[in-house]
mmCIF file of the N, C-alpha and C atoms, coordinates in Angstrom:
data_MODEL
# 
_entry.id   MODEL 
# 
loop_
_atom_site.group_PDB 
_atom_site.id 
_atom_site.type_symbol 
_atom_site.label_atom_id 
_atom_site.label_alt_id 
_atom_site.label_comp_id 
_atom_site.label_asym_id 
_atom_site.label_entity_id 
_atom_site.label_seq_id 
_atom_site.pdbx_PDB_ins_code 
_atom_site.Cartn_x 
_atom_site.Cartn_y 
_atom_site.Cartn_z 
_atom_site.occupancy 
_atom_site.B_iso_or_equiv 
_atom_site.pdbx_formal_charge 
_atom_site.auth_seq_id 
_atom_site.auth_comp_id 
_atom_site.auth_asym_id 
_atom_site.auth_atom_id 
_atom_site.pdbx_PDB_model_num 
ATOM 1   N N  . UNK A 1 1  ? 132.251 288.851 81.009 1.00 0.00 ? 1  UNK A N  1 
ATOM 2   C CA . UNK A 1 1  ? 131.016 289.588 81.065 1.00 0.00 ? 1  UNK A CA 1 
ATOM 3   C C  . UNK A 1 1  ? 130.096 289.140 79.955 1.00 0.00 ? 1  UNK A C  1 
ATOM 4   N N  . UNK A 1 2  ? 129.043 289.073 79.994 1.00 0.00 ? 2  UNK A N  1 
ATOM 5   C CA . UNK A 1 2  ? 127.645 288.981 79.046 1.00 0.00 ? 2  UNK A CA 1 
ATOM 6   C C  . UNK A 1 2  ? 127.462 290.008 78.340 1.00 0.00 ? 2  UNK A C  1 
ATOM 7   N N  . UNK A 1 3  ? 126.857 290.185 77.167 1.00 0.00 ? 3  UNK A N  1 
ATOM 8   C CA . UNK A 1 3  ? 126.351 291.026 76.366 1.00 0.00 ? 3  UNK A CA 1 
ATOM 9   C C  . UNK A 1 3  ? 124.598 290.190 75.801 1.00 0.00 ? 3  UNK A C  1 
ATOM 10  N N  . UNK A 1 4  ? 123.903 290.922 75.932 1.00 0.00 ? 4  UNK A N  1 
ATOM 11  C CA . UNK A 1 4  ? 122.510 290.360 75.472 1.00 0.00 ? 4  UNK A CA 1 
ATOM 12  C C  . UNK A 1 4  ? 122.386 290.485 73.976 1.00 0.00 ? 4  UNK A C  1 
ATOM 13  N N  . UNK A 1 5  ? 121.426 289.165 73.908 1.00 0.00 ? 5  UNK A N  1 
ATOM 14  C CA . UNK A 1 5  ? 120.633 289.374 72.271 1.00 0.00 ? 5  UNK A CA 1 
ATOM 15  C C  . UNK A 1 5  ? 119.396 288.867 71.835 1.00 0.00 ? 5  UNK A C  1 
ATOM 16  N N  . UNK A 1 6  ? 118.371 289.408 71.525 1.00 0.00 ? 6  UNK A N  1 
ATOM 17  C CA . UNK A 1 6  ? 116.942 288.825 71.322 1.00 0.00 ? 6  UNK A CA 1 
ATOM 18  C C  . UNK A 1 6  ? 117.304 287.190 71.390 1.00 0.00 ? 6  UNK A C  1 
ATOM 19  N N  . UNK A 1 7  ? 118.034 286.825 71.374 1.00 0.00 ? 7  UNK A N  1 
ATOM 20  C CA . UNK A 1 7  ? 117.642 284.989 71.205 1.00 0.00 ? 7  UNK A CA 1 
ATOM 21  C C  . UNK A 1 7  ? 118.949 284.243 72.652 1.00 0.00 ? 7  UNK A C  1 
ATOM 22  N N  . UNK A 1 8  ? 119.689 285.049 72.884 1.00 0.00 ? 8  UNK A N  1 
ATOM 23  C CA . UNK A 1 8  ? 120.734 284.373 74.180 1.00 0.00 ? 8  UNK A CA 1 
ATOM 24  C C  . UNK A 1 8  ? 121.604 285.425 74.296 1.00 0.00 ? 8  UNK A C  1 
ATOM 25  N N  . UNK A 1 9  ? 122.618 285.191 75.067 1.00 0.00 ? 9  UNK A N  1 
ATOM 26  C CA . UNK A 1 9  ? 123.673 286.325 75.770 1.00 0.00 ? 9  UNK A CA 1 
ATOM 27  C C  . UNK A 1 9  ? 125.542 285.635 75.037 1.00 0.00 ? 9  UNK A C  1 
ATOM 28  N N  . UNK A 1 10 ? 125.687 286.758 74.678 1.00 0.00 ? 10 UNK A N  1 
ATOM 29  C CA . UNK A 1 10 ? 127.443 286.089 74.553 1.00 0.00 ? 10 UNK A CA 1 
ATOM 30  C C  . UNK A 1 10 ? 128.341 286.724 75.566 1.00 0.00 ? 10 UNK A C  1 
ATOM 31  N N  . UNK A 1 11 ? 128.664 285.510 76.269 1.00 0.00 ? 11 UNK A N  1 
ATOM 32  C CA . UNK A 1 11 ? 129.790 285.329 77.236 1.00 0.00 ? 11 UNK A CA 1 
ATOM 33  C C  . UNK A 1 11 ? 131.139 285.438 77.080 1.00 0.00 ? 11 UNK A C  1 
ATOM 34  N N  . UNK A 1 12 ? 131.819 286.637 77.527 1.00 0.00 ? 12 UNK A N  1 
ATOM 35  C CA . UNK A 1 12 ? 133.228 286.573 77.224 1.00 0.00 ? 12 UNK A CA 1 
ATOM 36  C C  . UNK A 1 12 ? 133.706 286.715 78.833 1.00 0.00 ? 12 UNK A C  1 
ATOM 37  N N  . UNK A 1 13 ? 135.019 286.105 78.777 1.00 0.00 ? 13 UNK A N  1 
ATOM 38  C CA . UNK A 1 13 ? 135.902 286.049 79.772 1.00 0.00 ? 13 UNK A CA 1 
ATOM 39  C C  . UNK A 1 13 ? 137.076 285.892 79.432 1.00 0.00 ? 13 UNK A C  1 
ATOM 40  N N  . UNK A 1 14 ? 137.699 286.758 80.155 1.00 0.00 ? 14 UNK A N  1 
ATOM 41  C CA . UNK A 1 14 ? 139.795 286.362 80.457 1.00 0.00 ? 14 UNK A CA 1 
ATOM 42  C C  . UNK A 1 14 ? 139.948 285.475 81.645 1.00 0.00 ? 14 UNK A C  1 
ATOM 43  N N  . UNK A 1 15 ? 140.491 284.367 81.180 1.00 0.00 ? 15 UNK A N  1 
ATOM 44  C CA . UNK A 1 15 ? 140.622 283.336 82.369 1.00 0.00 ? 15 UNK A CA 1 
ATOM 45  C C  . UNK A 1 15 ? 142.446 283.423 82.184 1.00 0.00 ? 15 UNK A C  1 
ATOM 46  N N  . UNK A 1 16 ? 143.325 283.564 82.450 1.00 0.00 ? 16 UNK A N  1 
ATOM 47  C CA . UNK A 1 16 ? 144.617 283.156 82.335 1.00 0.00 ? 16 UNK A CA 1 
ATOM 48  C C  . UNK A 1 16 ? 145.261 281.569 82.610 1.00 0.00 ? 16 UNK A C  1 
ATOM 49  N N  . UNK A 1 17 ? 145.631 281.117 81.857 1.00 0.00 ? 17 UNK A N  1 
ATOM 50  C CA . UNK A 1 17 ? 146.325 279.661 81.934 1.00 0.00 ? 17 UNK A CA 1 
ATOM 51  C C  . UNK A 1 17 ? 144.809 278.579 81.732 1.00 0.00 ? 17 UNK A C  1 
ATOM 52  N N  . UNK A 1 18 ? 143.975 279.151 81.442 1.00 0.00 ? 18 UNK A N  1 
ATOM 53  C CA . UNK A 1 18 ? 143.249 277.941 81.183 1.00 0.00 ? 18 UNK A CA 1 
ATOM 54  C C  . UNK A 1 18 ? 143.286 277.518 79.523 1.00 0.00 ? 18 UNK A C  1 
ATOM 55  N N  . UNK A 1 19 ? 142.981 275.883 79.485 1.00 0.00 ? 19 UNK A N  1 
ATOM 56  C CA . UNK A 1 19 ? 142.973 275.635 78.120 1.00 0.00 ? 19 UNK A CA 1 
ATOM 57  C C  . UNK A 1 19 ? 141.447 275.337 77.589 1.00 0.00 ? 19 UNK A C  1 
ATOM 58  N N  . UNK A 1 20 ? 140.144 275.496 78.738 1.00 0.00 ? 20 UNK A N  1 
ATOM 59  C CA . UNK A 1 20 ? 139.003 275.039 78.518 1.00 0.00 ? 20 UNK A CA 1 
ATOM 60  C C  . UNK A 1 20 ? 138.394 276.237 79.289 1.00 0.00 ? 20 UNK A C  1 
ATOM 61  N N  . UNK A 1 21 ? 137.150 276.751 78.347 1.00 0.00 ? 21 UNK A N  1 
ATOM 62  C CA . UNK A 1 21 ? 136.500 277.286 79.564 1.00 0.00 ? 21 UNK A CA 1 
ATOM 63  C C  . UNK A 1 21 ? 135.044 277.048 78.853 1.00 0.00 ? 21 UNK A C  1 
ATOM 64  N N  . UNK A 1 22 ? 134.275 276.753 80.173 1.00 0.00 ? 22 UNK A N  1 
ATOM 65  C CA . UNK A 1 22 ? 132.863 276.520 79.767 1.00 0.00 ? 22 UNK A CA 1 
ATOM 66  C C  . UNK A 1 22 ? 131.766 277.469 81.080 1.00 0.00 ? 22 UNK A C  1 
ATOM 67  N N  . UNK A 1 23 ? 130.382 277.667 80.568 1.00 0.00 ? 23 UNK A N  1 
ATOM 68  C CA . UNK A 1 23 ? 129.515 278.646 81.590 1.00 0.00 ? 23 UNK A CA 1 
ATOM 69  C C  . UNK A 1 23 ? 128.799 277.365 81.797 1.00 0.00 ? 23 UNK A C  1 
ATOM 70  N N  . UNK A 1 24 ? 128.577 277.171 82.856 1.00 0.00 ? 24 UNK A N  1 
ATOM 71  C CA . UNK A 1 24 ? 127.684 276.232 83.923 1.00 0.00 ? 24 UNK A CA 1 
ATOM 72  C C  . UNK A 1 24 ? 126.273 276.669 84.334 1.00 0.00 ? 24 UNK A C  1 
ATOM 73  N N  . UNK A 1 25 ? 124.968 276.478 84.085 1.00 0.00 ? 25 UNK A N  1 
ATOM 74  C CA . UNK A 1 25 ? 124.063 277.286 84.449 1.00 0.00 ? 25 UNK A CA 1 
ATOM 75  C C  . UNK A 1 25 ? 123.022 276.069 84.519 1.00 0.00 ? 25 UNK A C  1 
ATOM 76  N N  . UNK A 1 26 ? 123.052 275.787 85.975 1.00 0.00 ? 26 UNK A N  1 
ATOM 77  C CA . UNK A 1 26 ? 122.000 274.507 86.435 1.00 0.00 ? 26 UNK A CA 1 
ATOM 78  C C  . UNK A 1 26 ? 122.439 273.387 85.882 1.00 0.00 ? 26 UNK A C  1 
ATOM 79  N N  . UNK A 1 27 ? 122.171 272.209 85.163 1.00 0.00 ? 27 UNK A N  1 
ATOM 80  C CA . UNK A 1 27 ? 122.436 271.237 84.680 1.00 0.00 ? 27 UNK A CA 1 
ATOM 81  C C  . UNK A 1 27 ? 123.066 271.513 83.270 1.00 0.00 ? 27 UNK A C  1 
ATOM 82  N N  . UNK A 1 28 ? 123.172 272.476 82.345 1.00 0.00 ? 28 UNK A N  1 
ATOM 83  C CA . UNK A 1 28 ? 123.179 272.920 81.097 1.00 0.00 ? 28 UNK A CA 1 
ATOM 84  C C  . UNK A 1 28 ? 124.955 273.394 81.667 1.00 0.00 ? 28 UNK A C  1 
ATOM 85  N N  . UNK A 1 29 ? 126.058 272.955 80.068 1.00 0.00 ? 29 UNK A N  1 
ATOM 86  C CA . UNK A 1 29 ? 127.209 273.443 79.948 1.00 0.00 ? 29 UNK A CA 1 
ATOM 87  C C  . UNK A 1 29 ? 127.220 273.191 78.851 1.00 0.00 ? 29 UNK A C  1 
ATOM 88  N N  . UNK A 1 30 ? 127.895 275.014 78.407 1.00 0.00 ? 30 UNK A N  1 
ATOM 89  C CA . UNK A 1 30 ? 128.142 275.525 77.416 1.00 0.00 ? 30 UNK A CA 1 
ATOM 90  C C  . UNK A 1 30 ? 129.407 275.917 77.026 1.00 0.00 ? 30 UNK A C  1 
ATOM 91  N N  . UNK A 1 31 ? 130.288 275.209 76.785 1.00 0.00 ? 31 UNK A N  1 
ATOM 92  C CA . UNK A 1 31 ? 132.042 275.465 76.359 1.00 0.00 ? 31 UNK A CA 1 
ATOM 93  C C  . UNK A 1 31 ? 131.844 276.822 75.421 1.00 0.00 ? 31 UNK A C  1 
ATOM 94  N N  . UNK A 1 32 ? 132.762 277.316 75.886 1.00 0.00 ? 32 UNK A N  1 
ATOM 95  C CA . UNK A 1 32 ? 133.582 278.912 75.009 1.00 0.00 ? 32 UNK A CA 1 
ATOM 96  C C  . UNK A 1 32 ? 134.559 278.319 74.300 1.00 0.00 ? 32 UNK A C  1 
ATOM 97  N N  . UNK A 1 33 ? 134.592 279.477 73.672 1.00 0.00 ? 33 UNK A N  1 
ATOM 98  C CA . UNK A 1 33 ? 135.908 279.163 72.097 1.00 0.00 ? 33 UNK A CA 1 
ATOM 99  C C  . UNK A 1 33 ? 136.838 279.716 72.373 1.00 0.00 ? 33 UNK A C  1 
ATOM 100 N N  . UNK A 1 34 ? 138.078 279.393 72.853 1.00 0.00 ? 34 UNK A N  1 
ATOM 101 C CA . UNK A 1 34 ? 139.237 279.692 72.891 1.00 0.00 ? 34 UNK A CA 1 
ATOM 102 C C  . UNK A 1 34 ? 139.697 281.316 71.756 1.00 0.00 ? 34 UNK A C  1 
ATOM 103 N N  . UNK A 1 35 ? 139.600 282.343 72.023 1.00 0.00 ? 35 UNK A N  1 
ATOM 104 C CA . UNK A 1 35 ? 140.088 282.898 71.114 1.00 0.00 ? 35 UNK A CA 1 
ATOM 105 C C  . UNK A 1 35 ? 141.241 283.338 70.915 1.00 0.00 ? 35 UNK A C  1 
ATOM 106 N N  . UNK A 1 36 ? 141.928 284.002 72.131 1.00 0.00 ? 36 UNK A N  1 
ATOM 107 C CA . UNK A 1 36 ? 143.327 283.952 72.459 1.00 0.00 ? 36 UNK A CA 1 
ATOM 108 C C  . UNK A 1 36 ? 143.945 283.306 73.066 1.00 0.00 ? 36 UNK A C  1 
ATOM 109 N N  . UNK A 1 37 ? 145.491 282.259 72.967 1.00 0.00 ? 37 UNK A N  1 
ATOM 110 C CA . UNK A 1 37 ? 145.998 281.853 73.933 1.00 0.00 ? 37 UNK A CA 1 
ATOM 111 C C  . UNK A 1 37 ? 146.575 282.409 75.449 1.00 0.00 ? 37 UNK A C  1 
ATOM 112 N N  . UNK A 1 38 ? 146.449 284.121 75.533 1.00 0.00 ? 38 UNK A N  1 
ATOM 113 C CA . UNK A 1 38 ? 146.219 284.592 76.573 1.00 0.00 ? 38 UNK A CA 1 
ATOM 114 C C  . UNK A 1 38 ? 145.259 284.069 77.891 1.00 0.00 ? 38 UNK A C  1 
ATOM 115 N N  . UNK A 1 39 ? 144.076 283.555 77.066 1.00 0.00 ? 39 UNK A N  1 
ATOM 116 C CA . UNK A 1 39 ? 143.189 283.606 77.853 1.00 0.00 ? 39 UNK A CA 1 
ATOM 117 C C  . UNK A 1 39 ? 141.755 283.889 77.828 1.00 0.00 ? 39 UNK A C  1 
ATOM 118 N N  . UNK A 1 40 ? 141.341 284.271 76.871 1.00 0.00 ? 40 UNK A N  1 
ATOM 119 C CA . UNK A 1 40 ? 140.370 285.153 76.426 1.00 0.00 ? 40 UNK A CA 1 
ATOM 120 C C  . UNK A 1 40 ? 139.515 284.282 75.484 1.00 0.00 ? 40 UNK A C  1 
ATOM 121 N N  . UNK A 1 41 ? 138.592 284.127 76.170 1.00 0.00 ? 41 UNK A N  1 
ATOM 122 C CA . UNK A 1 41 ? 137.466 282.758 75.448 1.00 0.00 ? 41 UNK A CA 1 
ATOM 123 C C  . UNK A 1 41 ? 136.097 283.347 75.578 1.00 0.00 ? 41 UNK A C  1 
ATOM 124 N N  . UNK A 1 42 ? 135.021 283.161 74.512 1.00 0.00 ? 42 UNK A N  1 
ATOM 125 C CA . UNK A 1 42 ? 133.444 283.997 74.220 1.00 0.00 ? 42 UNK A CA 1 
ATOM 126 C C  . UNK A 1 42 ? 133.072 283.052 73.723 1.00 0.00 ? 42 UNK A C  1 
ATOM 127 N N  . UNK A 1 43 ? 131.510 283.075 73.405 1.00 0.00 ? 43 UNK A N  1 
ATOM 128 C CA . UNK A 1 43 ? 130.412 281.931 73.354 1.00 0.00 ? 43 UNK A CA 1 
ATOM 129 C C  . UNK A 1 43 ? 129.177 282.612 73.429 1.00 0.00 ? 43 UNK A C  1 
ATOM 130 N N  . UNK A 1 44 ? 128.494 281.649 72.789 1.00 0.00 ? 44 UNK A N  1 
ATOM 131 C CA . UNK A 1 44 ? 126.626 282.179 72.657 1.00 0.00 ? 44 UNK A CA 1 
ATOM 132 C C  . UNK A 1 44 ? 125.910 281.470 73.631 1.00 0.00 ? 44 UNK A C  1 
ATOM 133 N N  . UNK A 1 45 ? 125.353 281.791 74.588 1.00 0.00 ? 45 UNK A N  1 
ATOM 134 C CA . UNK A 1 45 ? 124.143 280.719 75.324 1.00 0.00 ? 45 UNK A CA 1 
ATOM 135 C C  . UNK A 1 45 ? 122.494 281.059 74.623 1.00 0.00 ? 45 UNK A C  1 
ATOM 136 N N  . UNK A 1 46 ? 122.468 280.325 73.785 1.00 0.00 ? 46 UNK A N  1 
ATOM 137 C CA . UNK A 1 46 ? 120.968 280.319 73.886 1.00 0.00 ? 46 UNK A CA 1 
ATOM 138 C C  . UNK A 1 46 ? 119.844 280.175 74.713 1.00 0.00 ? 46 UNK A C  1 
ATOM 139 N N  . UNK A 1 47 ? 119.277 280.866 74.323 1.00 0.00 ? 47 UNK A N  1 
ATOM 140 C CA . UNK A 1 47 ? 117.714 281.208 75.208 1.00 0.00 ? 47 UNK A CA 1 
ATOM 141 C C  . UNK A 1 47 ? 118.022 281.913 76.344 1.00 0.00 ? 47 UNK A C  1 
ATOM 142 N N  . UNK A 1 48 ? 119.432 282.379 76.979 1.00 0.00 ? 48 UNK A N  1 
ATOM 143 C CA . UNK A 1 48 ? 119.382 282.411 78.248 1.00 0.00 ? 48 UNK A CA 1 
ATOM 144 C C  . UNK A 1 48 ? 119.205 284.667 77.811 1.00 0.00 ? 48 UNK A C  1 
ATOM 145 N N  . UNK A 1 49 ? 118.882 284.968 79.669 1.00 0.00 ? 49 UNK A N  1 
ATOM 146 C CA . UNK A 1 49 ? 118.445 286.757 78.995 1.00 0.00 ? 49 UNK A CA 1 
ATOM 147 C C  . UNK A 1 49 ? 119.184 286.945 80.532 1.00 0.00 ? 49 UNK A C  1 
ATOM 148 N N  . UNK A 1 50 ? 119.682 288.173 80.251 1.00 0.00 ? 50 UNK A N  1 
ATOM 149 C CA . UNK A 1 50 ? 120.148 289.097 81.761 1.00 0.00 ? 50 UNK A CA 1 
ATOM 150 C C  . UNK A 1 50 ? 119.369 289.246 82.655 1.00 0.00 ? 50 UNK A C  1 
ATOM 151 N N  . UNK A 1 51 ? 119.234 289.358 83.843 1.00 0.00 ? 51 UNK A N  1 
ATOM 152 C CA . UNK A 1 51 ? 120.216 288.533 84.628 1.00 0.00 ? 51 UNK A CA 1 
ATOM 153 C C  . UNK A 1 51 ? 120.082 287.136 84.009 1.00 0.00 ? 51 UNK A C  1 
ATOM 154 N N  . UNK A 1 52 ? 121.465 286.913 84.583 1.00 0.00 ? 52 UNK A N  1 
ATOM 155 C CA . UNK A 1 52 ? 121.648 285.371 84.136 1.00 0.00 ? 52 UNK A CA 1 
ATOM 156 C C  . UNK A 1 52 ? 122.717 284.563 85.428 1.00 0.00 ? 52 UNK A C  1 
ATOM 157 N N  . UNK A 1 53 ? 122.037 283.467 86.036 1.00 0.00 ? 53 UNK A N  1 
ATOM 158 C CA . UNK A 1 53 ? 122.751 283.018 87.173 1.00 0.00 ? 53 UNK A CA 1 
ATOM 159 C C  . UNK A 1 53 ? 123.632 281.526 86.378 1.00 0.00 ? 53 UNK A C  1 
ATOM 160 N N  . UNK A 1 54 ? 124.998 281.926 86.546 1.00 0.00 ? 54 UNK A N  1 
ATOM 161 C CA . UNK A 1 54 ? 126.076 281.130 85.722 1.00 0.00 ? 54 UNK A CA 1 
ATOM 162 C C  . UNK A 1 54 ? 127.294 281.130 86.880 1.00 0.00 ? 54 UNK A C  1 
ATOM 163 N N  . UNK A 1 55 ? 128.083 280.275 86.662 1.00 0.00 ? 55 UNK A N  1 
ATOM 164 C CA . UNK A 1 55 ? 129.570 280.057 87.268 1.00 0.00 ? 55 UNK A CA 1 
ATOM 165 C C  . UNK A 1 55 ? 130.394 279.445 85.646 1.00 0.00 ? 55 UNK A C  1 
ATOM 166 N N  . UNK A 1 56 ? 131.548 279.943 85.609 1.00 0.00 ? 56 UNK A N  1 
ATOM 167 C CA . UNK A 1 56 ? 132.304 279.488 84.610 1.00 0.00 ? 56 UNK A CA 1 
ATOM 168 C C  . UNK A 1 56 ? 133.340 277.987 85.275 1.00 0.00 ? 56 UNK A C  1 
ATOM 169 N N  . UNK A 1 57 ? 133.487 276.997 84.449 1.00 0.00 ? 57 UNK A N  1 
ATOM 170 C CA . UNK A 1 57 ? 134.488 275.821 85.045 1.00 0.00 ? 57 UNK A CA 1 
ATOM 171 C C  . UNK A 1 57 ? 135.538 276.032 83.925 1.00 0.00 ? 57 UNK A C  1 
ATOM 172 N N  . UNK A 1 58 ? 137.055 275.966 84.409 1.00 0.00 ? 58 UNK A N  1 
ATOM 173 C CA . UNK A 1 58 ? 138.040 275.931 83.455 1.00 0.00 ? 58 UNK A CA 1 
ATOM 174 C C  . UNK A 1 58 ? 138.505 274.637 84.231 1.00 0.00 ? 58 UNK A C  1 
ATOM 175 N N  . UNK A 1 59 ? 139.568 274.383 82.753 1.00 0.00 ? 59 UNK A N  1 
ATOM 176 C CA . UNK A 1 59 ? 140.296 273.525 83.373 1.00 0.00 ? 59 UNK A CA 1 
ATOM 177 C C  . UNK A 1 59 ? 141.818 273.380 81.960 1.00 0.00 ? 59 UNK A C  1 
ATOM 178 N N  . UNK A 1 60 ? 142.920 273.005 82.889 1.00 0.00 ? 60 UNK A N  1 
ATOM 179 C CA . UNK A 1 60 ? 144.252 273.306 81.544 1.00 0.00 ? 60 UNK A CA 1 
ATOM 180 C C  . UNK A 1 60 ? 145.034 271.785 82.519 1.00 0.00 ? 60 UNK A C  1 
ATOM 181 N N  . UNK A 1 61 ? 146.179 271.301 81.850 1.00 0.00 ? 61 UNK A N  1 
ATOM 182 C CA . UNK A 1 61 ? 146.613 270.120 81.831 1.00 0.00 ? 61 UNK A CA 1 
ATOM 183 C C  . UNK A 1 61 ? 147.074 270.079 83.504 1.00 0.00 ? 61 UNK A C  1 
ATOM 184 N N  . UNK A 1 62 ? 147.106 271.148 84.241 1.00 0.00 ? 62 UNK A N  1 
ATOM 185 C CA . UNK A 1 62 ? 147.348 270.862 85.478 1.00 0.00 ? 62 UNK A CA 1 
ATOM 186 C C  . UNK A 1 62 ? 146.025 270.110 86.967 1.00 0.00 ? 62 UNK A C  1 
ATOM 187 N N  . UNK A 1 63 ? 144.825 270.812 86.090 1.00 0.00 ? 63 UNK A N  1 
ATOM 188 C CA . UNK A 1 63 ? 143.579 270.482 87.038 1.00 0.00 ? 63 UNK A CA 1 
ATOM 189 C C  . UNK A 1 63 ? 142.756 270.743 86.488 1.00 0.00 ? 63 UNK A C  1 
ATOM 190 N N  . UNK A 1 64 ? 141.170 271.094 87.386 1.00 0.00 ? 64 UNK A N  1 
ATOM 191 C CA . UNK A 1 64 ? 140.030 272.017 87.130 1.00 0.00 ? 64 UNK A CA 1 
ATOM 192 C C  . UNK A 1 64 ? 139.826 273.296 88.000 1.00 0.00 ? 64 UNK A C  1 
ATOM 193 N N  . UNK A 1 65 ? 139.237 273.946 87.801 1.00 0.00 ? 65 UNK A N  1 
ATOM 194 C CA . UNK A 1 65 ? 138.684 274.879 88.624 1.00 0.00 ? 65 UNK A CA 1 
ATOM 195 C C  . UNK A 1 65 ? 137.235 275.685 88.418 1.00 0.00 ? 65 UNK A C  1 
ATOM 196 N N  . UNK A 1 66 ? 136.387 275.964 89.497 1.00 0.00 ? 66 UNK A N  1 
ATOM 197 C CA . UNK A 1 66 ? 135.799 276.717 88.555 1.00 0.00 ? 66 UNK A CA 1 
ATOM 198 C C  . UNK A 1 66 ? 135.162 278.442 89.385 1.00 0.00 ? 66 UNK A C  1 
ATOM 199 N N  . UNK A 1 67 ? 134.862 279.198 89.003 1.00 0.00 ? 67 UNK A N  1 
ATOM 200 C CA . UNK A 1 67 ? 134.766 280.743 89.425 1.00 0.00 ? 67 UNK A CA 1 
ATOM 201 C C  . UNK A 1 67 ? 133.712 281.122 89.132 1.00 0.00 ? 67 UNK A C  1 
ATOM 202 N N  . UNK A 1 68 ? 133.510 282.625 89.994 1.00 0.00 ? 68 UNK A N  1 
ATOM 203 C CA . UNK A 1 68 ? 132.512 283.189 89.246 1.00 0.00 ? 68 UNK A CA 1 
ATOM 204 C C  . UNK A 1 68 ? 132.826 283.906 88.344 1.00 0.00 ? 68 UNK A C  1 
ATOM 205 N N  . UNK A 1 69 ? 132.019 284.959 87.460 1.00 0.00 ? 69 UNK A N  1 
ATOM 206 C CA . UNK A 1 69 ? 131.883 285.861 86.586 1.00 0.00 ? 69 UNK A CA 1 
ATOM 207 C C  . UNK A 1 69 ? 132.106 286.917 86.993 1.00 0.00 ? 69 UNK A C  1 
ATOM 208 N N  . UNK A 1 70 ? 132.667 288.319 86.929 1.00 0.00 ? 70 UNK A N  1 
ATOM 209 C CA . UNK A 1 70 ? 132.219 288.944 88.109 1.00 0.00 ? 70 UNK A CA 1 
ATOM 210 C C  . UNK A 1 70 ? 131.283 290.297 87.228 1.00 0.00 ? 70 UNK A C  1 
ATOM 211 N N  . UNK A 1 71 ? 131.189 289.800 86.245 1.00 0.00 ? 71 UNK A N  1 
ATOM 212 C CA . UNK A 1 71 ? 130.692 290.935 85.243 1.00 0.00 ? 71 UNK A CA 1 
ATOM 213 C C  . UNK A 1 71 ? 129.188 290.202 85.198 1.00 0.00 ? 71 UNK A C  1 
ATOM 214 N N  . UNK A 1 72 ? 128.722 289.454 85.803 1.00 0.00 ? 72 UNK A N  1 
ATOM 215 C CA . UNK A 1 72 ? 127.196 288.924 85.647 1.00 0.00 ? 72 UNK A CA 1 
ATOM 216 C C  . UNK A 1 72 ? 126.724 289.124 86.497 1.00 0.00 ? 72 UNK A C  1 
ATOM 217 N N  . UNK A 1 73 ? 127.216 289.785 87.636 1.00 0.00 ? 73 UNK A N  1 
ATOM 218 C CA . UNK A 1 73 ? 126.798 290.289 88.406 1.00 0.00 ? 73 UNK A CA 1 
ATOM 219 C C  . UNK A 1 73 ? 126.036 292.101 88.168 1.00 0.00 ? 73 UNK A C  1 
ATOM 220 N N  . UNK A 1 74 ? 124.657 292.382 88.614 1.00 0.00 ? 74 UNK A N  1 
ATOM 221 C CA . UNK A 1 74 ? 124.123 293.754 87.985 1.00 0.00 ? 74 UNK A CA 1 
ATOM 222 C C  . UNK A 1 74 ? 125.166 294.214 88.892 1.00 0.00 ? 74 UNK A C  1 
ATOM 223 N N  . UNK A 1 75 ? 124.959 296.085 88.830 1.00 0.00 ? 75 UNK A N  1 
ATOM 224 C CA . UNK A 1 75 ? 125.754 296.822 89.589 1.00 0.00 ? 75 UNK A CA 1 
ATOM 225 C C  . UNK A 1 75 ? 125.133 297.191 90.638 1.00 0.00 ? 75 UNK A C  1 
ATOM 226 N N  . UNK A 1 76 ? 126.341 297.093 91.948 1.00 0.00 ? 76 UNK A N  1 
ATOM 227 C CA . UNK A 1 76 ? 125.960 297.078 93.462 1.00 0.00 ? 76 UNK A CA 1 
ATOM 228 C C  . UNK A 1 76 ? 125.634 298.381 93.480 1.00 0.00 ? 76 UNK A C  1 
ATOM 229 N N  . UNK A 1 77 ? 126.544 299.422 92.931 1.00 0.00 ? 77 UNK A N  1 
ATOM 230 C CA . UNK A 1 77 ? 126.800 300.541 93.802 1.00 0.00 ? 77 UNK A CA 1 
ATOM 231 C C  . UNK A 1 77 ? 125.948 301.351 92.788 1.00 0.00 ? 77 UNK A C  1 
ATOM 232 N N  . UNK A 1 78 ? 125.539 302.447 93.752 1.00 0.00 ? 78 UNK A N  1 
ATOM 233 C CA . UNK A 1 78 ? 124.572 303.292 92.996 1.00 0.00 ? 78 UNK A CA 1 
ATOM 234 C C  . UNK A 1 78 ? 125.069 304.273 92.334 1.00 0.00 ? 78 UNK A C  1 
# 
């Protein structure tokens, strides 16, 4: 999920088994910092503001993959 800040948004996610995770947003990639070996990797995107249209790419010694966010998404339900 995103959290906003006058200058960009910090991105956190639990990815499990990945050893890389980066936010993808148009031509622009922005690698996260590993914080737990659980899984659990955050990062600053500059300039970017909520909404924010992103897909995350991981990837660990077996492949790549990449997903959505599901926390960058606003809320559906009323």
């Amino acid at each position: 999920g995103g959290g906003g800040t006058s200058h960009g948004i910090i991105v956190r996610a639990f990815v499990p088994h990945a050893e890389f995770l980066a936010v993808v947003a148009g031509d622009a990639t922005h690698p996260l910092q590993r914080r737990d070996d659980a899984g659990f990797f955050e990062g600053f995107v500059a300039g970017a503001s909520l909404p924010f249209a992103y897909r995350l790419a991981a990837r660990n010694a077996g492949g790549a993959w990449a997903l959505d966010d599901p926390y960058r998404f606003g809320p559906a339900l009323g």
